[in-house]
C-alpha positions in Angstrom: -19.4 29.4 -6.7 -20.1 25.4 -5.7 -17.5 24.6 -3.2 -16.9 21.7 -4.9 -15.8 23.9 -7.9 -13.2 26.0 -5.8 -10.6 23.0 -6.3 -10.3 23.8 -9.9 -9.9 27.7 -9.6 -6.4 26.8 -9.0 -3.4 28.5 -11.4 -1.6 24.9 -11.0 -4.6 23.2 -12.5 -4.9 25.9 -15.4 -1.7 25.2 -16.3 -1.7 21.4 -16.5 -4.8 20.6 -16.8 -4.6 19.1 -20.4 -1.8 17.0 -19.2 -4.3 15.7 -16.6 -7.2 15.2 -19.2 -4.3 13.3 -21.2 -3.4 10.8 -18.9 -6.8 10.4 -18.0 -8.0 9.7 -21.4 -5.0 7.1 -21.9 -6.4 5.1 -18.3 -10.3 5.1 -19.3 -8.9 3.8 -22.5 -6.7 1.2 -21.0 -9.4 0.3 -18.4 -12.4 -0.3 -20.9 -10.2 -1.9 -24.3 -7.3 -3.5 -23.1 -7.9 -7.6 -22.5 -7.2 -8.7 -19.0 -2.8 -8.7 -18.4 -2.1 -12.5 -17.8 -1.9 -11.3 -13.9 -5.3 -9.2 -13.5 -6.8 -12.6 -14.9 -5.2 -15.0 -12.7 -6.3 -12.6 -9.8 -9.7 -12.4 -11.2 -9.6 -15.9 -11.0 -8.9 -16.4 -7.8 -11.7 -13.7 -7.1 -14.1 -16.9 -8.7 -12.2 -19.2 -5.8 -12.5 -17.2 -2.3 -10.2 -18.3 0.0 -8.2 -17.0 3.5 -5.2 -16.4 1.3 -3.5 -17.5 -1.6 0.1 -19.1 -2.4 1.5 -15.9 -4.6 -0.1 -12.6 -2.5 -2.3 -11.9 0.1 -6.5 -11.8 -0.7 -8.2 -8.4 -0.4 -7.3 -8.0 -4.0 -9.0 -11.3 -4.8 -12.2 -10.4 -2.5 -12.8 -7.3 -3.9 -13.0 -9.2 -7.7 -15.0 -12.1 -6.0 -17.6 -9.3 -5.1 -17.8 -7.6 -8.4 -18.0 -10.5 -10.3 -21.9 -10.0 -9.1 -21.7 -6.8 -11.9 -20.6 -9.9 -14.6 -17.4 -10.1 -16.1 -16.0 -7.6 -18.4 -12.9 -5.1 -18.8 -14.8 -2.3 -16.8 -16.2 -4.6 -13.8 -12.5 -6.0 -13.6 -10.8 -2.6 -13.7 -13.8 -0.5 -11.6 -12.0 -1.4 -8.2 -9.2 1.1 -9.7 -11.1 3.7 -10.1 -12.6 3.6 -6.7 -9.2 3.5 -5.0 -7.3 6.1 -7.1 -10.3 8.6 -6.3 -10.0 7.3 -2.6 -6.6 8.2 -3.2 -7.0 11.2 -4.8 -9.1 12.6 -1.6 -6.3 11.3 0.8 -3.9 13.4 -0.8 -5.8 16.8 -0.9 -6.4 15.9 2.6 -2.8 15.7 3.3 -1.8 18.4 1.7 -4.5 20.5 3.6 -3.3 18.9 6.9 0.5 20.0 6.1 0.3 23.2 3.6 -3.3 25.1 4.6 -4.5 27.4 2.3 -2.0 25.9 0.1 -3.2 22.5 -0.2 -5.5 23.5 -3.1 -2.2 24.1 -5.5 -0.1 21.6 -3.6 -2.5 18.5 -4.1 -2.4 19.7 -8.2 1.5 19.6 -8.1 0.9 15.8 -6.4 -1.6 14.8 -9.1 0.8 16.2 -12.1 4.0 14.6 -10.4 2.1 10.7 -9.2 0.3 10.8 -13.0 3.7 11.5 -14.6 5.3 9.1 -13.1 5.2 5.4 -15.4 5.6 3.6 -12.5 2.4 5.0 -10.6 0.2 5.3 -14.2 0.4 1.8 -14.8 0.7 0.0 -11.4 -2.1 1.9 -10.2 -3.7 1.8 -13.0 -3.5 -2.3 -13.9 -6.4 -4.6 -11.6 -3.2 -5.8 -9.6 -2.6 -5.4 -5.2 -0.6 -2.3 -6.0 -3.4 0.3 -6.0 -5.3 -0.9 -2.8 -2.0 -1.7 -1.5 -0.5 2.3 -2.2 -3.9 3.5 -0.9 -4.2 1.9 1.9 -0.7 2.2 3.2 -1.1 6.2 2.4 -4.3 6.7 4.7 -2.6 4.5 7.3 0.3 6.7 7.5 -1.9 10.0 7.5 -3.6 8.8 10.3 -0.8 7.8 12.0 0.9 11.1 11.7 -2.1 12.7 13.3 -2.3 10.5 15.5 1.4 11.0 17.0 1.1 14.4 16.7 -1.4 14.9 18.6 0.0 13.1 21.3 2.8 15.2 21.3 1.0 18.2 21.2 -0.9 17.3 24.3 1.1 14.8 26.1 -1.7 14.5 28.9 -4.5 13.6 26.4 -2.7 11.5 24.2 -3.8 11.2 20.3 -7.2 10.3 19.0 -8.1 6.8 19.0 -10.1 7.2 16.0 -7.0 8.0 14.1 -4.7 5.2 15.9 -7.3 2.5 15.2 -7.9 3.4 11.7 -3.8 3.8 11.2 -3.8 -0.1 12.2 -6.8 -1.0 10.3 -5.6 0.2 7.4 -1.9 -0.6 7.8 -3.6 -4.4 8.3 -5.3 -3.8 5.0 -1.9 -3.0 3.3 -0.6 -6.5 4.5 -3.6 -8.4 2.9 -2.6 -7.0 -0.2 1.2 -7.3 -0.2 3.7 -8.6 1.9 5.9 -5.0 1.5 3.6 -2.9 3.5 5.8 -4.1 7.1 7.9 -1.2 5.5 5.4 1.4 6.6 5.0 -0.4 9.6 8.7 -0.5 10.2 8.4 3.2 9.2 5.6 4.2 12.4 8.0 2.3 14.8 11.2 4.2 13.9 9.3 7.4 14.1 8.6 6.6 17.3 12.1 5.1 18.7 14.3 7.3 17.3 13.0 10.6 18.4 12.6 11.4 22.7 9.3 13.5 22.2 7.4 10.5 20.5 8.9 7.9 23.2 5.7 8.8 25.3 3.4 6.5 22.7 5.0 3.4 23.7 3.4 4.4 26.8 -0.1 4.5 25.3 -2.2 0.8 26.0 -4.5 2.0 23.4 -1.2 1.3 20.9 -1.3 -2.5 22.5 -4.7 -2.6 21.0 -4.3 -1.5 17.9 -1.5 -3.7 17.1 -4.0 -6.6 18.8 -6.5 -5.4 15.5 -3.3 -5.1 13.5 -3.2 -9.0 14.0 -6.4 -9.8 13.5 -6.7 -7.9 10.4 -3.8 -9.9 9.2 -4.9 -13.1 10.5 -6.7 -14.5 7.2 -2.8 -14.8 5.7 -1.9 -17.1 8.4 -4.9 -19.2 9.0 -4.3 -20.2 5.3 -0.4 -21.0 5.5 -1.0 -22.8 8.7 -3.2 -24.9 6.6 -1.1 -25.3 3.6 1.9 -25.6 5.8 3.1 -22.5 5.6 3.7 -22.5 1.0 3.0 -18.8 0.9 5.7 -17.6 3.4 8.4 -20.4 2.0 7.7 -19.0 -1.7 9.0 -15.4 -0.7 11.9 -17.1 0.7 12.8 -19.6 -2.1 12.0 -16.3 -4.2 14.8 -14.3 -2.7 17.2 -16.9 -1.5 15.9 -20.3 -3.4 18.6 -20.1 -5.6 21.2 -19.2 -3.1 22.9 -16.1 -2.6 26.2 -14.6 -5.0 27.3 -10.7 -4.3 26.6 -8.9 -7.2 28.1 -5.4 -6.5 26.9 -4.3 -9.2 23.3 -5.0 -9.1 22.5 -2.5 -7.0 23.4 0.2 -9.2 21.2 -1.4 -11.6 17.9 -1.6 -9.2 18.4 1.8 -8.2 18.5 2.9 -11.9 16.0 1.5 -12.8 13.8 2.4 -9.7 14.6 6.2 -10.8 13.9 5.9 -14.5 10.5 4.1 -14.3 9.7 6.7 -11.4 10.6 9.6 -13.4 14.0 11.3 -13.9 12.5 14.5 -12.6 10.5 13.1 -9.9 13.9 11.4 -8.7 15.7 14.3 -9.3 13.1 16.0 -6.7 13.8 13.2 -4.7 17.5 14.0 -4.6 16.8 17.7 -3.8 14.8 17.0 -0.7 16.8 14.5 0.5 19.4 17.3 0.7 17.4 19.1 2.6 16.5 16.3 4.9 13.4 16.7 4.1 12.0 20.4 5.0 9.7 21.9 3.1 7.4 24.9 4.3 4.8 23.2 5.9 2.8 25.6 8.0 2.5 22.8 11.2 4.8 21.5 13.4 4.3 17.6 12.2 6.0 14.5 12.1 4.9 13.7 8.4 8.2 14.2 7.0 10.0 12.0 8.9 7.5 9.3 8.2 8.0 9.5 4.8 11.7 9.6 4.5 11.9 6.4 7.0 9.2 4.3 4.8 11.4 5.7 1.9 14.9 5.0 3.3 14.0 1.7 5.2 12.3 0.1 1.8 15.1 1.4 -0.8 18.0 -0.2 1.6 16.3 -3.3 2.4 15.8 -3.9 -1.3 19.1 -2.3 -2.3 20.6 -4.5 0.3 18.7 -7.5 -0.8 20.0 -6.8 -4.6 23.2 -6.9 -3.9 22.5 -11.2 -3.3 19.5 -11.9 -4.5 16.5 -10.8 -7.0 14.8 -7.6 -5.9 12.5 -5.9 -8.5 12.3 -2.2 -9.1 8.1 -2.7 -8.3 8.7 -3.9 -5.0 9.8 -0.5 -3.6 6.5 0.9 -5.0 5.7 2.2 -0.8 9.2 4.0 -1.1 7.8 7.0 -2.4 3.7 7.9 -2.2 4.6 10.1 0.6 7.2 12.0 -0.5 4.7 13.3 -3.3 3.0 15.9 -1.2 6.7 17.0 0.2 7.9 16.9 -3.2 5.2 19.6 -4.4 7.5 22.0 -3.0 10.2 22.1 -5.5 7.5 23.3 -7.9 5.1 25.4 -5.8 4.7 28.9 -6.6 3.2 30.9 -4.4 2.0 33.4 -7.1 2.0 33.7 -10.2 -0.6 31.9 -13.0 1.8 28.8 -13.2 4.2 26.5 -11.0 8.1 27.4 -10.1 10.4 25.3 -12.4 7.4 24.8 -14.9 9.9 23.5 -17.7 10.9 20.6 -15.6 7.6 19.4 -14.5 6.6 19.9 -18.4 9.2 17.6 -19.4 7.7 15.5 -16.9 4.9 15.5 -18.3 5.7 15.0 -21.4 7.9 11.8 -20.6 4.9 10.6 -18.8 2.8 10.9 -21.3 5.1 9.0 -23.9 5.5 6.3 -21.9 1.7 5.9 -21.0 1.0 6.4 -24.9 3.7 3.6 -25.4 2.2 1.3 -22.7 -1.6 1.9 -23.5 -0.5 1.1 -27.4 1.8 -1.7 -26.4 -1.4 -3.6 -24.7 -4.3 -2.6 -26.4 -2.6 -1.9 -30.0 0.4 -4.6 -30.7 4.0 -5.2 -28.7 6.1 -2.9 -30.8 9.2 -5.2 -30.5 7.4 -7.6 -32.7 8.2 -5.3 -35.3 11.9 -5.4 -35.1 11.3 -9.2 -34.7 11.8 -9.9 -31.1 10.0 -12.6 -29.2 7.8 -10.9 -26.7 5.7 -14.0 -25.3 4.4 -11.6 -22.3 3.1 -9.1 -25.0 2.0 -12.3 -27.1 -0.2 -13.4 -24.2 -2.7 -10.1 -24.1 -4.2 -11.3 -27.7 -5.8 -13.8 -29.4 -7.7 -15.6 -27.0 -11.3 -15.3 -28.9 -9.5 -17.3 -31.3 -8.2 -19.5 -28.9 -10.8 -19.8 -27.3 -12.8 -21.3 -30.0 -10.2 -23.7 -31.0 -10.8 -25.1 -27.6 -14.4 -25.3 -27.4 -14.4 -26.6 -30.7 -12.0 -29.3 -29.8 -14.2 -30.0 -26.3 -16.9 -30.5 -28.0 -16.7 -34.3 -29.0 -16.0 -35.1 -25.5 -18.1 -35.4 -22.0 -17.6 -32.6 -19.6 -13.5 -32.7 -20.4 -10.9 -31.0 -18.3 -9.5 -27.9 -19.7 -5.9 -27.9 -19.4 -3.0 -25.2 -20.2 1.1 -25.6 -19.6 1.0 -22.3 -17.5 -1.2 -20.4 -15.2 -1.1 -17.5 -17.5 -2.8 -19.3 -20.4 -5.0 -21.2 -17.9 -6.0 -17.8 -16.5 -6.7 -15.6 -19.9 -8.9 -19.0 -21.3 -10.6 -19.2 -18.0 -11.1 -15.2 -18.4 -11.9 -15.6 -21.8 -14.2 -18.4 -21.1 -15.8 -17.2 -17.8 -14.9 -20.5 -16.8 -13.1 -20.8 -13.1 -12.6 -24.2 -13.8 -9.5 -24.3 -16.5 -6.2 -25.4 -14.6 -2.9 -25.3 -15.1 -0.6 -28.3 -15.4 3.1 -27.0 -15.3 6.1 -27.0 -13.7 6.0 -24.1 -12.0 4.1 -24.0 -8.4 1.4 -21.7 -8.5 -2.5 -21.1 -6.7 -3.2 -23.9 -9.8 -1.8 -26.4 -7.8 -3.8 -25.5 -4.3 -7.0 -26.5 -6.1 -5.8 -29.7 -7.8 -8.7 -31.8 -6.6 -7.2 -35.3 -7.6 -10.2 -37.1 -7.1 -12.6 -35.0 -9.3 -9.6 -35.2 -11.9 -8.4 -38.6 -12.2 -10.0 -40.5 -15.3 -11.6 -37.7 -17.3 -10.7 -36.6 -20.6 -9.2 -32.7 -21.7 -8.3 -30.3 -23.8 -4.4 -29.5 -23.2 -3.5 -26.2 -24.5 0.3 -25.3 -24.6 2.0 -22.3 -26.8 6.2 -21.9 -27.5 6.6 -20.3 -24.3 5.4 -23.1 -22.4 5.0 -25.9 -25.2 3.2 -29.3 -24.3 5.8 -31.8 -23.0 6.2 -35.3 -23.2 5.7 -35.4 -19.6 2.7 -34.2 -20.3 1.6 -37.0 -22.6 2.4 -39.5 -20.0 -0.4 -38.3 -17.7 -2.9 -39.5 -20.2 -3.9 -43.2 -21.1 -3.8 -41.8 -25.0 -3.8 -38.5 -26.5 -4.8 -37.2 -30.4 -2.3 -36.1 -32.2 -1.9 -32.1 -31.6 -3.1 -29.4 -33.7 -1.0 -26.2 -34.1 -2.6 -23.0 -34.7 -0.8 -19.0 -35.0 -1.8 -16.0 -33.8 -1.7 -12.5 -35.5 -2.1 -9.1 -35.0 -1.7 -7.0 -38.3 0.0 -9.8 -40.0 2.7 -10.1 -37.8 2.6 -13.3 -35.9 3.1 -13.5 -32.3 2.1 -16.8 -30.6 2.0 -20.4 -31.8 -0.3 -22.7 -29.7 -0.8 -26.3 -29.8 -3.8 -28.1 -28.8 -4.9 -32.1 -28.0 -7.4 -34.0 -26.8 -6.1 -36.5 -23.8 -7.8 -39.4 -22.6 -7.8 -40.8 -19.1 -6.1 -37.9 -17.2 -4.1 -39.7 -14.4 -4.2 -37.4 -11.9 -2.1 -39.3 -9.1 -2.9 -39.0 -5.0 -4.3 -35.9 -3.5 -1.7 -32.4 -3.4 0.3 -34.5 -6.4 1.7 -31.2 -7.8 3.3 -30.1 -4.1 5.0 -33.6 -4.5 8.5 -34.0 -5.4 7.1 -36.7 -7.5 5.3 -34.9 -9.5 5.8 -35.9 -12.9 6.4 -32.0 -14.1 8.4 -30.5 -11.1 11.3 -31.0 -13.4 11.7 -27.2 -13.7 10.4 -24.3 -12.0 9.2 -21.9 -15.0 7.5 -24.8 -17.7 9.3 -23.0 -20.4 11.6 -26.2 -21.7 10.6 -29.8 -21.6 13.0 -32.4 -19.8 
């Protein structure tokens, strides 16, 4: 038989194969039908704007949608870049469980596919055209290579560790940064692994480690050619995010991040979680490796730094999303088998399963289908903003069309984003009071004096500030949005005249007619 067949003659993948085929069909079908989430838009949009960096994240994400844009625009161009990490990956993982468990890794790297697919929190952030999935991915091969890397060196102390694995480690941890600022946790992870045991002291010792921190930098460099340019907005919105509205101890709050960090990881794969951590972290790995300690230092330093932060602050159960990819492959043990046709404790990892399965069903349907809350009649304005935009779309092209070349303008960068999506128009901008990438490319110049189309909704309605920035307007047209009768936006729409677009960076000003509030949801 093909060797390439060999990975499915596997009793793990016999029995859950059908899971897997489930959770597959449920992504292809969220991939190709589901309209762009307010966020993949706004980051396809900056893909149509290249740039060293941007205010909210870090650009690879945005670079890699830049360079498929030359494929066109559509669901699957947007979402491809997902598929090509998760089967990146997908190989990284058999290759670590090869690396750690031998023969084994063929069963092992099933158990890490059922228990990563099962989990809501990896189907959908890995699965949505956001920085998580290059971010996961790239932070998992980094610290594969790393743990070579180190082991080799302590294996042969003379020699040292390859420098093919050391440079890639940095390259890729460097990658990790230019998707998300939380990837320092896996770099706070390799230099803990090093400090705190006396075998792995003889790195620091290594110049070749001075180098690859040297490319490290570089790597990272685009993030701060771009804040040194805009004086440094990107690194003050993470602090104003954390601390902007001052710190209060919420005791608490913590037990409230960690439950939800568990739930929308999976009650059994935090129950696994629990289990190893009782064991500090041994498994039967058939090599003498520092792997696990890797993983339970990225684990342990990014669940207490957020933890901590949670206590003062706002800290979001996503953030911790490098907390766990590594424990998946030490995880596998509480279900491995070594005999037998299927896995030890199959009746947990079914239920699993199944949970997994209901919440994908509930979040493929809840995008692609209708917010189910609408039915119990609960405003859901994120769920309201992934339909309708054909229609609204043609409202504003019809109402553009009496006017010469007009602005197209929206009270919030996720309307400005889906019309511009919509549209395949990079030129719609947000006008709102919340600072966003919109108000990096406010060119007041090419702005001032024009007429537009100002499109605002109940979330973020059209505000009498926003009148004032025209010489005249038209009186506003109001317009709902359905889905199976049930209604679940209401836009409004005008026609301004003489846009008065104020001096250059006006919407970094405090005087800024619509810095009033942070969000745009309430007019002053």
């Amino acid at each position: 038989m093909s060797k390439r067949w060999v990975l499915f003659q596997s009793p793990v993948w016999h029995w859950g194969r059908w899971f897997v085929l489930g959770f597959l069909a449920l992504r292809v079908g969220f991939w190709l039908t589901a309209f762009p989430n307010p966020d993949e838009a706004y980051y396809w949009l900056w893909g149509q704007r290249p740039g060293f960096s941007y205010y909210d994240h870090p650009p690879f994400h945005a670079w890699v949608q830049g360079i498929f844009a030359v494929l066109g625009r559509s669901t699957l161009v947007l979402r491809l870049p997902n598929v090509i990490s998760s089967g990146i990956l997908g190989v990284t993982f058999y290759h670590i469980c090869r690396y750690l468990y031998g023969e084994q890794g063929r069963n092992r790297f099933w158990l890490v596919v059922l228990l990563g697919l099962s989990s809501p929190l990896f189907f959908w952030y890995l699965g949505l055209a956001w920085h998580d999935h290059w971010l996961v991915t790239f932070a998992v091969i980094s610290s594969f290579l790393f743990v070579r890397y180190v082991d080799e060196a302590v294996k042969n102390p003379g020699a040292g560790g390859s420098s093919q694995n050391l440079y890639g480690a940095a390259l890729f941890l460097g990658l990790a940064g230019l998707c998300k600022y939380n990837a320092l946790f896996v770099g706070l992870g390799f230099l803990a692994l090093i400090v705190t045991d006396k075998k792995r002291w003889q790195v620091l010792s290594d110049r070749r480690l001075y180098l690859a921190l040297g490319l490290l930098f570089l790597v990272l460099s685009p993030i701060l050619i771009w804040n040194i340019q805009h004086d440094f907005f990107s690194f003050r919105f993470y602090r104003d995010r954390t601390a902007g509205g001052g710190l209060s101890l919420n005791l608490l709050q913590p037990v409230v991040f960690l439950a939800l960090c568990g739930l929308i990881l999976g009650p059994i794969q935090t129950w696994s979680i629990g289990h190893l951590l009782r064991k500090r972290g041994q498994t039967a790995i058939t090599r003498t490796t520092c792997y696990p300690a890797l993983a339970l230092w990225v684990f342990g330093l990014s669940t207490a730094a957020f933890t901590a932060l949670s206590t003062v602050s706002v800290a979001l159960f996503y953030w911790n999303i490098l907390a766990y990819p590594l424990l998946l492959p030490l995880l596998s043990d509480r279900f491995y088998r070594p005999e037998g046709a299927k896995p030890a404790r199959a009746g947990q990892l079914a239920i699993a399963q199944g949970l997994g399965l209901f919440a994908a069903t509930a979040l493929v349907g809840y995008y692609t289908v209708i917010p189910f809350s609408t039915f119990l009649g609960a405003v859901d304005p994120d769920g309201a903003a992934l339909f309708g935009w054909p229609q609204v779309a043609q409202e504003v092209t019809a109402q553009a069309q009496t006017l010469d070349d007009p602005l197209l303008l929206t009270t919030d960068y996720r309307s400005a984003s889906a019309l511009a999506y919509q549209l395949d128009n990079p030129n719609v901008l947000a006008i709102s009071g919340r600072l966003d990438q919109f108000d990096f490319w406010y060119d007041a110049a090419a702005l001032d004096g024009r007429d537009a189309v100002l499109l605002g909704e109940t979330w973020h309605p059209i505000c009498p500030t926003h009148l004032a920035m025209f010489d005249r307007v038209d009186p506003p047209k109001t317009f709902e949005v359905r889905r199976f009768g049930q209604p679940l936006q209401t836009y409004q729409i005008m026609r301004g005249y003489g846009f008065r677009a104020g001096p250059e960076g006006y919407p970094l000003s405090p005087d800024y007619p619509l810095a009033f509030t942070g969000n745009g949801e309430q007019c002053e």
